[in-house]
C-alpha positions in Angstrom: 178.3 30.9 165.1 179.8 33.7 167.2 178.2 36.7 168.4 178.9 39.6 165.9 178.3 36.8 163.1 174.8 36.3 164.5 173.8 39.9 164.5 175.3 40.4 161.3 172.6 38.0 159.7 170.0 38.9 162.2 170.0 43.4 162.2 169.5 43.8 159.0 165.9 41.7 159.8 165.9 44.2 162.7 166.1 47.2 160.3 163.2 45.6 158.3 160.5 45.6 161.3 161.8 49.2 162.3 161.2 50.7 158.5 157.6 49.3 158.4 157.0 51.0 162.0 156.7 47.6 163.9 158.0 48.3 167.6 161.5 46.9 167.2 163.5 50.1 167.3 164.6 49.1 171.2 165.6 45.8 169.8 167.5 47.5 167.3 169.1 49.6 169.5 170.0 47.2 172.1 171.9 45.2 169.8 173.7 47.7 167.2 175.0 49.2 170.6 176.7 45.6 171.2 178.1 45.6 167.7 177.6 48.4 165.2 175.8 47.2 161.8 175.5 50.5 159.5 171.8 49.5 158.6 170.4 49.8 162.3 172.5 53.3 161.8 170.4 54.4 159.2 167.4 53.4 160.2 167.5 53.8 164.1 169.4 57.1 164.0 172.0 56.1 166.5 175.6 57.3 167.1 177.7 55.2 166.9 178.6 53.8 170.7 182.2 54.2 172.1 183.9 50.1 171.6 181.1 49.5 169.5 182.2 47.0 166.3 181.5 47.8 163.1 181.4 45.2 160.1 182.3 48.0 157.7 179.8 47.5 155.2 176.9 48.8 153.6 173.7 48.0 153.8 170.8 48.0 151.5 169.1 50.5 153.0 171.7 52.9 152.5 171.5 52.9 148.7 168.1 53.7 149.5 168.9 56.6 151.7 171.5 58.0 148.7 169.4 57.7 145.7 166.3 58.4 147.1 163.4 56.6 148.7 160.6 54.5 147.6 158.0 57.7 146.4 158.4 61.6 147.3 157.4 61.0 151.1 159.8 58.9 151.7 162.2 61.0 149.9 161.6 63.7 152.1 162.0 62.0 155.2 165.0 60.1 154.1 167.0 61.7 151.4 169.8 64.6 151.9 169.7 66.9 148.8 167.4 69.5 148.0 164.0 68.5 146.6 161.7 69.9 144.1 158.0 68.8 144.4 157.0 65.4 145.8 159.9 63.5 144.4 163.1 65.2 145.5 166.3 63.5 144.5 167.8 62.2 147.9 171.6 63.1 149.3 173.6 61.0 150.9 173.3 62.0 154.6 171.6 65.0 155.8 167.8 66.8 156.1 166.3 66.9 152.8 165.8 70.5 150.8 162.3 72.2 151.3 160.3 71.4 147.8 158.2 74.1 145.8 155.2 71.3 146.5 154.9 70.4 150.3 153.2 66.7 151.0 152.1 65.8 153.8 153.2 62.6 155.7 151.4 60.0 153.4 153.5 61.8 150.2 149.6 63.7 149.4 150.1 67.5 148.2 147.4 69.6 150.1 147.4 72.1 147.8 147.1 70.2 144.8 143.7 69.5 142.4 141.8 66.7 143.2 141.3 66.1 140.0 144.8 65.0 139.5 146.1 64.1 143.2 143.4 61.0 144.2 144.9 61.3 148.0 142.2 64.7 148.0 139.5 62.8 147.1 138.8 62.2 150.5 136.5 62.9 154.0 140.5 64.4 155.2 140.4 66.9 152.9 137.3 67.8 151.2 133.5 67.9 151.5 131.3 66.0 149.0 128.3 66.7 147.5 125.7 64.9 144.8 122.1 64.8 143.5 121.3 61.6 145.3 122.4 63.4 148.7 120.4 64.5 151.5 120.1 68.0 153.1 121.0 66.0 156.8 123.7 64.3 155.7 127.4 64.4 156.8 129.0 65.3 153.4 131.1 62.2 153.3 132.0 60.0 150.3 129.1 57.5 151.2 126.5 59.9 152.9 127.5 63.1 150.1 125.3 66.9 151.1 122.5 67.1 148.3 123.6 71.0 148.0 126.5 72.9 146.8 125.5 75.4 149.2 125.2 73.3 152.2 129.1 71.6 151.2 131.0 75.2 151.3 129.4 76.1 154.6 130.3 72.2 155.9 134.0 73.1 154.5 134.0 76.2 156.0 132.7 75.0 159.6 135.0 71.8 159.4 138.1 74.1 158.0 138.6 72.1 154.7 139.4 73.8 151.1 137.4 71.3 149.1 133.9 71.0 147.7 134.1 68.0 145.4 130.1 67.8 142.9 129.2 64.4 141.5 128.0 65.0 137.9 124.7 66.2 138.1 122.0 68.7 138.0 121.7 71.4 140.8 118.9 73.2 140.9 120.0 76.2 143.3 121.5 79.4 142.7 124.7 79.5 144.3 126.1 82.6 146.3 129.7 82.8 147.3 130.7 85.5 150.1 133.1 86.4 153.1 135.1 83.1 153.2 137.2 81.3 149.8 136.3 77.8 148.7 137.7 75.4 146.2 135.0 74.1 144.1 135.2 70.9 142.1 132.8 69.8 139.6 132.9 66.8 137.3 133.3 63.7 139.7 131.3 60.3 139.4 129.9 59.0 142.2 128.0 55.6 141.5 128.4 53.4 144.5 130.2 55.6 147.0 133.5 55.8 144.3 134.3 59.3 143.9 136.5 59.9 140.8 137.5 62.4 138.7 136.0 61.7 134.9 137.0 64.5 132.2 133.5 63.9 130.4 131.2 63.8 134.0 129.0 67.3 133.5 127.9 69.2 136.8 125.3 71.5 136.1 124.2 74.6 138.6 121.1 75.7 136.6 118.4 77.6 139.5 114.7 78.7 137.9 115.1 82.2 138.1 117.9 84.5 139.1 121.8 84.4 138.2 123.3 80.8 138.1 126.2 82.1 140.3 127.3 85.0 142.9 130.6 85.8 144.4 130.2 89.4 146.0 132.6 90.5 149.1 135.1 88.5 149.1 139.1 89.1 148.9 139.9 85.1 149.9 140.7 83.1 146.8 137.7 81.0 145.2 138.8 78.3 142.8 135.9 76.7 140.3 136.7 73.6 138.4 134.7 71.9 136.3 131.3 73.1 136.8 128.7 74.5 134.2 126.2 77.9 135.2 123.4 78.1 133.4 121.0 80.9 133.7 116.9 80.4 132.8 115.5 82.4 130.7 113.8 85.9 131.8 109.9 85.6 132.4 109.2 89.2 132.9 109.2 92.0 130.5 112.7 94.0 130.6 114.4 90.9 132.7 117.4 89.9 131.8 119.3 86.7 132.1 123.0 86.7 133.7 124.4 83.4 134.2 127.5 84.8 136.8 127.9 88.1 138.4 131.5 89.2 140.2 131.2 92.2 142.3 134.2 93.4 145.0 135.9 90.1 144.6 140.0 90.5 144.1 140.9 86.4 143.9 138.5 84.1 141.6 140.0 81.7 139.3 137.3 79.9 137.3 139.0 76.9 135.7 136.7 75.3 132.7 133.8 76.7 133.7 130.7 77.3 131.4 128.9 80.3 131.6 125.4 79.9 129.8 123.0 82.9 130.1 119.4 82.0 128.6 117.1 85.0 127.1 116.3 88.3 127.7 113.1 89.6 127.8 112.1 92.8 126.0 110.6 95.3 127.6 106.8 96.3 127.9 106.1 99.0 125.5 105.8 102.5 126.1 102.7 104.4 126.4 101.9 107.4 124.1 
């Protein structure tokens, strides 16, 4: 078998190891410099050398690399047209177009919901938080914060947008200030699998006191899928306010359930 017969039948193995990020891209190199297959060209990125034999075919891979890749991250990184979203229709050639919905390198939207994007529901991106948790814990997946209060300051101090509540009660009344969060209700938890579930309930229900506060704040604050309820007043003239808003500009509250118990009447007046 001659020489360019050999690497015609053996670069395109080469390309193979190089697209699954095994150290072969010197191998490739070395030898599509010797004789110029078009897969190690669009794979390895090379120029095409000076004397350098081509077979004059097409590979494979560069189907691929015209109609688009396997999912939207690899579109991005290996199409040539302009792309909307995660799944931008591939060129034949050049740089991809800048999509309307960014990923990041493993094809996951950062600024999508976790409740539809299961890349989020994650210790990368958000902080977790259930029943069964402990005040000391880490707010991971398997060691979850046992407060919704004590996940948005561990978001805040680790710089992540995410909160994500296991169904659940939560006895606390939650205050929102200086700093915008993205809260998530409505996720089952049983054995360490966080998942979104449309019917889960997460409850913030303190004994006394509005359910939840968002005062002084002009960052944005996204709720999702969480239920407020107030208790009912104990003393005369008391009211009950499930959720009070004061100097906030940016609050999105995205089915959420606002449930204020009674009022109380007030003591009678004296004659």
């Amino acid at each position: 078998m001659t020489k360019k017969a050999l690497w015609l039948v053996l670069c395109p193995l080469l390309v193979l190891a190089c697209e699954r990020d095994v150290v072969a891209t010197g191998y490739c190199e070395k030898d599509c410099r010797e004789l110029w297959v078009p897969t190690c060209q669009q794979v390895c990125g090379l120029e095409q050398p000076d004397g350098a034999v081509s077979d004059g075919g097409a590979s494979r891979l560069d189907a691929a690399a015209d109609g688009g890749g396997r999912d939207g991250g690899t579109d991005a990184a290996t199409g040539g047209g302009a792309g909307a979203g995660t799944s931008g229709a591939g060129g034949s050639g050049g740089a991809s177009g800048a999509g309307a919905g960014a990923t990041d390198a493993g094809g996951c939207d950062p600024s999508g919901s976790p409740a539809t994007e299961p890349c989020l529901v994650s210790n990368e991106y958000a902080v977790f938080v259930a029943s069964s948790g402990a005040a000391s814990a880490a707010g991971t997946m398997k060691a979850p914060l046992s407060t919704i209060a004590a996940g948005i300051a561990a978001a805040h101090a680790r710089g992540l947008s995410y909160v994500l509540v296991c169904g659940g009660d939560y006895p606390e009344a939650l205050t929102i200030t200086s700093k915008g969060i993205a809260l998530y209700g409505g996720f089952t938890c049983a054995h360490n699998r966080w998942s979104w579930d449309k019917d889960t309930v997460t409850r913030v229900a303190p004994s006394a006191g509005a359910a939840l506060t968002i005062h002084n704040l002009h960052k944005p604050v996204l709720i999702d899928d969480l239920v407020f309820a107030a208790a009912d007043a104990t003393t005369p003239g008391q009211s009950s306010v499930a959720a009070l808003v004061d100097d906030a500009s940016d609050v999105t509250l995205h089915r959420v359930t606002l449930q204020a118990g009674s009022g109380m009447a007030g003591a009678n007046g004296l004659l």
